[in-house]
N, C-alpha and C positions, 0 to 999 in steps of 0.2 A: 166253549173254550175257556179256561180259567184264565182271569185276570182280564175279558174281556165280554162284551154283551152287546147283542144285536137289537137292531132296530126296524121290526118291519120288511124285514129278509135281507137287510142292508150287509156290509162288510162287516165283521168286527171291530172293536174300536178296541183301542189299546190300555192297557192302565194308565202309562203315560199322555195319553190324550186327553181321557179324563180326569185328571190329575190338573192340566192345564184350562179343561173346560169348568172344575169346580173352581181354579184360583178364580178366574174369569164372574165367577158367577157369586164370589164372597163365599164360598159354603166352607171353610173352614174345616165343618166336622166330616165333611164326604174325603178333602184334601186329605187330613190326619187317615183317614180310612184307608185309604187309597195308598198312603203311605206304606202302613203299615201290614198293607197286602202284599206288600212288593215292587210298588210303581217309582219308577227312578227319580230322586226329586231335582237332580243335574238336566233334567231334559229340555230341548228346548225345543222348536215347532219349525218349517223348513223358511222362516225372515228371524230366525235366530234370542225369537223373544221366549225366557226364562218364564218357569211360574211366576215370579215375581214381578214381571211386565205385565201379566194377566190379572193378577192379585191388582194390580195398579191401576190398570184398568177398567176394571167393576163399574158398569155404565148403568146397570138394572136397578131404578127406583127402589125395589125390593130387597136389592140387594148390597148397595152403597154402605148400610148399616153397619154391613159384615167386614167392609174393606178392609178397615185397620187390622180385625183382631186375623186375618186371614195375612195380610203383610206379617204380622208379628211372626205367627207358623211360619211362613216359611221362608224370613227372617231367622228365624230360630234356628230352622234348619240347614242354615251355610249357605245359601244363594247372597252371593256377593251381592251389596248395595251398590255397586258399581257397575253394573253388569249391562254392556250393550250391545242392541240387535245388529242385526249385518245393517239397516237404516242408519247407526249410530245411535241411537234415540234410548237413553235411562230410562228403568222403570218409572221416574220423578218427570219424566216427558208425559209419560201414560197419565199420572197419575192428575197432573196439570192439567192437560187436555180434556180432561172429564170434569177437572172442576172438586177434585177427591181434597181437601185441604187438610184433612184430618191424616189422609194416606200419605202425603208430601212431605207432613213433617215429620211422621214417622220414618219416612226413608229419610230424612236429614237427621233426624235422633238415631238411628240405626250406622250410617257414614261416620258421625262423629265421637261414636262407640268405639265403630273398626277401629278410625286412626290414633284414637287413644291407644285402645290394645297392643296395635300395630307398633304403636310409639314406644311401648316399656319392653314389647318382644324382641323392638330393633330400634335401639337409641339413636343410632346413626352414627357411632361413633365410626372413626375410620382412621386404617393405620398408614394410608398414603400419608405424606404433603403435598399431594397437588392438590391444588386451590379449582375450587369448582368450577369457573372459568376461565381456566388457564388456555384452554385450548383458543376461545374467542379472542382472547387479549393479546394471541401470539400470532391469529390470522387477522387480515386486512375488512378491511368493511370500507363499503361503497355509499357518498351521497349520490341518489339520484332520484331528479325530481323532490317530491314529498316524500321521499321512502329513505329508509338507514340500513341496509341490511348487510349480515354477514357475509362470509367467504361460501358459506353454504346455500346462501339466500332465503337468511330466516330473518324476519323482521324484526330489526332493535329496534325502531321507532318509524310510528310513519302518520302522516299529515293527519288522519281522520280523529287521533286521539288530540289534538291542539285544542276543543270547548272544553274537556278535559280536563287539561293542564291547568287554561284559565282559571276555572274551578279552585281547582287542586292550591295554584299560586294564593288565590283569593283567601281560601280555606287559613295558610299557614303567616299568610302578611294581611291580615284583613284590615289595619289601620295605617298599611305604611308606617317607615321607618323601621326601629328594632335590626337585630342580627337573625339572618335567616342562614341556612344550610341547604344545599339540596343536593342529594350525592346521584351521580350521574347525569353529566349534561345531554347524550344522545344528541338530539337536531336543537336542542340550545331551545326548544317550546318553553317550559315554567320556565327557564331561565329570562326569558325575552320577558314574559307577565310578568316576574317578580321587577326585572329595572321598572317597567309600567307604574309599578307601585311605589318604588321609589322607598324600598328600603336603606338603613345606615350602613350596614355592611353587610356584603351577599357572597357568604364562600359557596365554591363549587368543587367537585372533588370528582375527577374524573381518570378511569386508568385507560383507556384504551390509547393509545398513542397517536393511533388516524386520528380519531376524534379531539383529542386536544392539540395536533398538529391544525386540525379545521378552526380550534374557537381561535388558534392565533392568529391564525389567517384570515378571520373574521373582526379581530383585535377587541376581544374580551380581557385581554390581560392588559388593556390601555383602559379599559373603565375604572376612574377613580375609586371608587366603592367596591370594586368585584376582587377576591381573593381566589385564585386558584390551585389546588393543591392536586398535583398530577401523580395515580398510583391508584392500587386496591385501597379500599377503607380501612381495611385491616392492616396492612402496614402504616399506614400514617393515622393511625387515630390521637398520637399525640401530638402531631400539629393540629389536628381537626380540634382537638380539645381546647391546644392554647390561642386559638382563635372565636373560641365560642365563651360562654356558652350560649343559645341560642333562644331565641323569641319562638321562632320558626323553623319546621325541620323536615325534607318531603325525602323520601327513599324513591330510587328508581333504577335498578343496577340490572344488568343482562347477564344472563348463564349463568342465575344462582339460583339458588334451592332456597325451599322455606325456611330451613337450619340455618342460612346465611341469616335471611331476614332475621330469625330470632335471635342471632350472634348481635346482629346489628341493635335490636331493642336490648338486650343487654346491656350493650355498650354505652348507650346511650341513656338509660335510665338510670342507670346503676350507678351508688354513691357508694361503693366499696366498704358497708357497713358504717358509714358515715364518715368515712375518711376524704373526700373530694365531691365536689360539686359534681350532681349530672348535669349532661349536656345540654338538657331541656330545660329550660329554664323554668323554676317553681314560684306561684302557682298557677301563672297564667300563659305558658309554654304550648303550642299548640303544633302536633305532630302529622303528618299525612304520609301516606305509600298510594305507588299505582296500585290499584287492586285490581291485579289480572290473575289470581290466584282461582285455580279451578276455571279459566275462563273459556273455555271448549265448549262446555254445559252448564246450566245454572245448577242442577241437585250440586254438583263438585263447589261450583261457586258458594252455594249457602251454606256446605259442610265447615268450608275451609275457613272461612267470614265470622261463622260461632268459632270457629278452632283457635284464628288471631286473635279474637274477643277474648277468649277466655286465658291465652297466655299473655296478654297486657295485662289484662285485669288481674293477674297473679305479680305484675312488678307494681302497683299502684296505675294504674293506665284505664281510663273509661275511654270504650270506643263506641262515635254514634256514626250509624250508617247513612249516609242520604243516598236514598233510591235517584239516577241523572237518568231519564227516558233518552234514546239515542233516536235520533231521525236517520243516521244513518243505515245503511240496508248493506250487514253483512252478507252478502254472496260469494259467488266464484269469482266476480269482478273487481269486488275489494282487493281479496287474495294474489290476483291474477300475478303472476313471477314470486310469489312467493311459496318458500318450501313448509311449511306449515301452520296455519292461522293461529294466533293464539289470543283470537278473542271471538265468537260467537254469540254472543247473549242479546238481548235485544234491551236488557239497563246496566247503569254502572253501581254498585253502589260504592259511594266517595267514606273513605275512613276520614274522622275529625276524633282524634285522639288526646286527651287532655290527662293532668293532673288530678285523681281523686282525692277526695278533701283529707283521707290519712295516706294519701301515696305517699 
């Protein structure tokens, strides 16, 4: 039968079979073969894994060699770097779990190809005015217990990320005192670590209206030192300005997109051609965000971690990553009432964002 060969009087096997058994096995030149004969390279196996999960997987001593230049094939040929089995599990799962290191980073150099491409094919621009999360900021959100969640019951914040924050607090006031900024108070976590530290002036910038209805009712707006400026960042950036500039400055905002973030670096690094001081204070200004970006899966997480690195690094901005090992055990349990996780990973890495010597 063309396109297929037996085994010992076995069934036929498919070209598509063996297409997934050469990824599987490194063989690259059998893959192209096989290609080229007609074998569909969109196919995937009945748990949903791509040639590229198999390419990823390459477990054969013999054949670990081949992994890369076999990822690269069929890379090449359009199998999304993003691509998950019905398990949920990225090729960059596969590729971990055998120990492939060489194959890991090529699917992270292959992600951050895409969303470059991705990025000049579709700038993002948009001819709404609604604000990205407009919808959150005009529904209610619930304290309860450790958790902060939406109207939908998606988690704005909740108790397990507070060593965290610590962290994160530590990161942006490491000496106490100085003017610090941290946009989005959420359950008030950095906010509580930064009074700890005992900065000189600590503004907060918070829109959602429950939640700054909560910090008064907590009476943050009676701490001597604390500034609180209620609304989107984007409208009040020029009170946020004539209160700064800043020592210290942590991002933490919900129902925004990465566009926002980089609206936000802008904003804040940016000296209008030399006309105004940024925000950050030069040269010893130290910058932090939650880094939940890509946080479902680590391949997305490492994509996106080179992504922000490299557009800091084009406003004057070095970003060093500290790998934080978590003891805690994301499961169903974690999750449990909430409408979708958005953290998985089993480490953090913490952004510590500085001034380069010609930023």
């Amino acid at each position: 039968m063309t396109g297929t060969h037996q085994e010992n009087g076995s069934d036929p096997v498919s070209k598509e079979a063996q297409l997934l058994a050469a990824c599987y096995e490194g063989n690259s030149e059998r893959a192209k073969e096989l290609v080229r004969e007609g074998a569909e390279i969109f196919v995937t196996d009945e748990t949903g894994r791509t040639s590229l999960h198999f390419a990823a997987a390459s477990g054969d001593v013999d054949t670990v060699r081949y992994a890369k230049e076999n990822l690269l094939f069929v890379l090449e040929a359009g199998i999304p770097w993003n691509s998950l089995d019905v398990g949920n599990y990225t090729a960059g799962d596969y590729a971990e779990s055998g120990g492939h290191d060489a194959a890991y980073n090529e699917l992270v150099q292959a992600g951050i190809r895409a969303e470059m491409v991705l990025r000049i094919l579709n700038p993002g621009a948009s001819s709404t005015d609604k604000a990205a999360n407009e919808d959150y900021l005009s529904q209610p959100v619930e304290y309860t217990g450790d958790t902060l969640v939406d109207a939908e019951k998606n988690g704005v914040m909740m108790g397990w990320e507070t060593p965290l924050m610590k962290m994160h607090a530590k990161t942006i006031c490491p000496d106490g005192g100085g003017t610090v900024l941290n946009v989005g108070f959420g359950m008030g976590i950095i906010d509580s670590s930064l009074q700890e530290l005992g900065p000189g002036k600590h503004v907060i910038v918070e829109a959602h209206p429950d939640v700054y209805k909560h910090m008064k009712d907590k009476g943050w707006h009676e701490i001597p030192n604390v500034h609180i400026v209620f609304g989107r960042w984007q409208d009040k950036i020029a009170e946020i300005r004539s209160l700064g500039p800043y020592d210290g400055i942590f991002f933490d905002t919900f129902g925004e997109f990465y566009k926002d973030l980089d609206d936000f670096h802008q904003a804040i690094f940016d000296s209008n051609n030399g006309t105004q001081q940024p925000l950050l204070n030069k040269p010893d200004g130290i910058y932090s965000f939650f880094n939940g970006l890509g946080g479902d899966h680590k391949l997305f997480h490492d994509v996106y971690c080179n992504i922000v690195s490299s557009d800091l690094q084009k406003r004057g901005i070095s970003t060093e990553f500290t790998k934080v090992a978590s003891d805690i055990v994301m499961d169903e349990e974690t999750w449990k009432g909430i409408k979708r996780p958005y953290w998985m990973i089993k480490s953090y890495n913490l952004p510590t964002c500085r001034w380069t010597i010609d930023g």
